[in-house]
N, C-alpha and C positions, 0 to 999 in steps of 0.2 A: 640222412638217416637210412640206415640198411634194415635187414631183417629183423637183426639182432635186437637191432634198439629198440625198435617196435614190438618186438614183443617181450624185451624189458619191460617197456613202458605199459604196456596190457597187464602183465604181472604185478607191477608196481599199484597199478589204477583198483586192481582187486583186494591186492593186501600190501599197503604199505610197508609191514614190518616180514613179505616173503626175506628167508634169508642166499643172503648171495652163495650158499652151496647150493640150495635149491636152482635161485635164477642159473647157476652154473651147470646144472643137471639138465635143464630144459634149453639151454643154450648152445649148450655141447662146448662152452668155452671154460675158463679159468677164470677161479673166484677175484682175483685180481683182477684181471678183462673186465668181468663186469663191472666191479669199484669204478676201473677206470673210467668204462664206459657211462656208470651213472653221473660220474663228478662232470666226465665231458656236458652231459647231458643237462645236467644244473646250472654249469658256467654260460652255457647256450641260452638258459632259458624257457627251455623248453618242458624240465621238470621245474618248476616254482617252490615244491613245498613237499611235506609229508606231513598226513592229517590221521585224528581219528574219527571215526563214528563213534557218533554217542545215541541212545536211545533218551529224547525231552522228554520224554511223558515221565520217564524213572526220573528224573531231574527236577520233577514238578513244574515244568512247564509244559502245560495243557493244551495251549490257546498257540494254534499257529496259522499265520492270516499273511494276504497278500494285501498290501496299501497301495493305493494308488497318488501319486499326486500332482497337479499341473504346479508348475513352478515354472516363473518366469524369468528368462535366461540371466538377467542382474541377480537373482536372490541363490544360483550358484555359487558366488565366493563363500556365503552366508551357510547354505543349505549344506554342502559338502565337508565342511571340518566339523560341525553339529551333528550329522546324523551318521561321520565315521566314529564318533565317541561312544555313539547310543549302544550300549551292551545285543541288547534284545534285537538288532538289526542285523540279521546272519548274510543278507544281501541285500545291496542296492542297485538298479541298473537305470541310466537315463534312456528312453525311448520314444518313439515315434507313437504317437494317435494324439486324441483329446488331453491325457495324460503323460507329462513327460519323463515322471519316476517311477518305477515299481519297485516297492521295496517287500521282503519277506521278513517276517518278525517271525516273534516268540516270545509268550510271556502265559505266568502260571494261570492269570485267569482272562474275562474278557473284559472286569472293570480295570485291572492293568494296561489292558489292550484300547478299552476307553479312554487314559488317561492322557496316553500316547500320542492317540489321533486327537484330541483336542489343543495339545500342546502344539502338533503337528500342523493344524488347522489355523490358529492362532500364530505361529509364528509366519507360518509359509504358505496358506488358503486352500483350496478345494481340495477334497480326498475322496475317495473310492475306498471300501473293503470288503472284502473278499475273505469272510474264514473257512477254514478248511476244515471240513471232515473227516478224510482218508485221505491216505495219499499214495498211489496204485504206483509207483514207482517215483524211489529216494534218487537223490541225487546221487550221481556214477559217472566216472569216465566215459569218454568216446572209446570203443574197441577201435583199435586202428589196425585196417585189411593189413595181409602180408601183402608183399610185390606181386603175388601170382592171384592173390583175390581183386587186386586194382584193373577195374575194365577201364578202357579207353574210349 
């Protein structure tokens, strides 16, 4: 990855739908080039996707909470094709402490949000939760340095 691509990828990270004359404006290359360079960039890997932001609360969903939950390493075959089904589950990740899943939901109230973790509980055992109040910074890209901001 050169300059270029990096700071496609910075542009991209900010607005998915920048258009390629723009990326071509700040590139100083050809709207072509960059095509090219995104397609290379997806076939890599390296770009996965293009996403929107949404505002939940306009959505009516109110209630957004971090879950905790220890699951013991047999009840993965089980736990992971169930809770990639679950609508309201924007993230899951398996982790290190007392707890070995942190999941982030979403859902319009906290008796839906109750519903969940009993189901949760019942199926797969101990849970943790964590609702949120505010949240002082949404999910965002990594800004990725140029070559001359990378210290050694």
């Amino acid at each position: 990855m050169d300059k270029i691509d990096r700071q496609i990828i910075n542009m991209l990270q900010e607005n998915a739908r920048v258009s390629l004359k723009e990326l071509s404006a700040a590139c100083y290359i050809s709207s072509p080039a960059i095509a090219a360079r995104i397609n290379k960039l997806e076939k890599s890997g390296i770009i996965t996707g293009f996403h929107t932001s949404v505002n939940l609360e306009k959505l009516d969903y109110h209630v957004k909470a971090f879950v905790q939950l220890q699951l013991e390493p047999r009840q993965k075959k089980e736990f992971y094709p169930y809770i990639a089904q679950v609508p309201n589950v924007i993230e899951c990740n398996c982790v290190t402490g007392d707890f070995s899943e942190v999941m982030e939901v979403v859902f319009p109230s906290t008796s839906d949000l109750d519903d969940f973790i009993n189901e949760i509980q019942q199926r797969f055992g101990k849970t943790s939760t964590q609702i949120v109040f505010s949240t002082s910074v949404d999910h965002r890209g990594v800004k990725l340095p140029q070559p001359e901001e990378v210290k050694d």
